[in-house]
N, C-alpha and C positions, 0 to 999 in steps of 0.2 A: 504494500500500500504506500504510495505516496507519501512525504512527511510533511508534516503538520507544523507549518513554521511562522517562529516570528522573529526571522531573520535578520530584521532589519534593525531590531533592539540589540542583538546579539555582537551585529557589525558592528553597529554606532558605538558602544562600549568599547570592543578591540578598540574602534580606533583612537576611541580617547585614551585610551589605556597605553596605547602603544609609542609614545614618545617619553613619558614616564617608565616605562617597563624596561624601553634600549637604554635610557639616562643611568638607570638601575644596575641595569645587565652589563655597562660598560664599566661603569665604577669597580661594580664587585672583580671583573676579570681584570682588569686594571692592577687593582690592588692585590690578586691573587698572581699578578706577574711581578709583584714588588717582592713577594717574598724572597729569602729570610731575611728581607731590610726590614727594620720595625716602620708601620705604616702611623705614623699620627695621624690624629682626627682631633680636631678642634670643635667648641662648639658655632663657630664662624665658616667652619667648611661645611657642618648640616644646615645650617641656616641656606649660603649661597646652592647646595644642591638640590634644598625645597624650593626654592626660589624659581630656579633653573626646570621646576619639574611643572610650571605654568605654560611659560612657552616652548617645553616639550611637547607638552598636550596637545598644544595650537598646529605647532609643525611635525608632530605626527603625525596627525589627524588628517591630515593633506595630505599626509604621506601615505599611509596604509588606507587610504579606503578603498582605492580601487582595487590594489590587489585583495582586502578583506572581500571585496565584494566580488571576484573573480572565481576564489578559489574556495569561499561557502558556496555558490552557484553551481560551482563544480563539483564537489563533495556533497551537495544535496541530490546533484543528480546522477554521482555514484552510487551516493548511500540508497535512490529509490532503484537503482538496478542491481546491485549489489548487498545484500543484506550483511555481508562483512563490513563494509566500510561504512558503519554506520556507528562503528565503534569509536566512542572518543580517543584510545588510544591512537586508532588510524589516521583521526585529521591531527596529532599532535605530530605523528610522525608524517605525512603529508606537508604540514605547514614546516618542520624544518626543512626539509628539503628541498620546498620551495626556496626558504629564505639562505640555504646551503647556494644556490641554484644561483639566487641573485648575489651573496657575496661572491662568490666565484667570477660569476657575469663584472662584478664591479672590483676586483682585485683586492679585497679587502683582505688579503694574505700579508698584504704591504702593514695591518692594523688588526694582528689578533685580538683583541680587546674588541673592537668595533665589528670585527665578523662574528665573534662568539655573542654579542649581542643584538645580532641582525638574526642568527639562527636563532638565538632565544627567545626573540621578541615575537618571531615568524609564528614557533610552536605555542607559546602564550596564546597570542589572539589567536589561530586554528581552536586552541581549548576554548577560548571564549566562547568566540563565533557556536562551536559546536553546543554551546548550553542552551541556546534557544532554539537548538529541531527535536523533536519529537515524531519517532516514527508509531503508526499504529498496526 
């Protein structure tokens, strides 16, 4: 049976979410390529990276919607021919490999930190996205 969606709440969240979630993603692998230097954190750096996670929001938002909206289209209409891929694990591993697909396409080899959070951010919003289908 066809799914039962309200796809469009689902998007809308990725995509707000999804300039916040790389801002995130990048920091953490960032700081996980610093090791074993000891990493400070002040309370002036969590300030400027709340800050910073505003017009993340904005220019993510612009950034991922289209593909949010590509690649839940697509995965809605796997998941109605497919009854596997209806599995949220499937669009989690779908959306990194999209977003594997596009660092690649964009040489983000040159910026592990920023590839590992374009794959991150990819599979995040795929799990988003997937909260709002409902197959019956």
């Amino acid at each position: 049976m066809l799914g039962q969606t309200r796809l469009g709440r689902g998007i809308g969240l990725a995509s707000l979410a999804a300039g916040p979630i790389f801002l995130t993603a990048n920091a953490a692998a960032w700081m996980y390529l610093q090791i074993p230097k000891p990493i400070a954190i002040g309370p002036s750096d969590l300030l400027l990276f709340v800050g910073l996670c505003i017009p993340a929001a904005v220019f993510g938002c612009i950034l991922s919607i289209l593909p949010n909206l590509i690649g839940s289209g697509l995965m809605v209409a796997m998941g109605d021919a497919l009854p596997a891929a209806r599995s949220p694990e499937v669009w989690i591993v779908a959306g990194g490999l999209a977003g594997l697909g596009i660092a690649a396409a964009m040489s983000f080899a040159q910026s592990p930190s920023s590839g590992f959070a374009l794959v991150a951010t990819s599979a995040i919003c795929a799990r988003i996205c997937r909260r709002s289908v409902a197959w019956a």
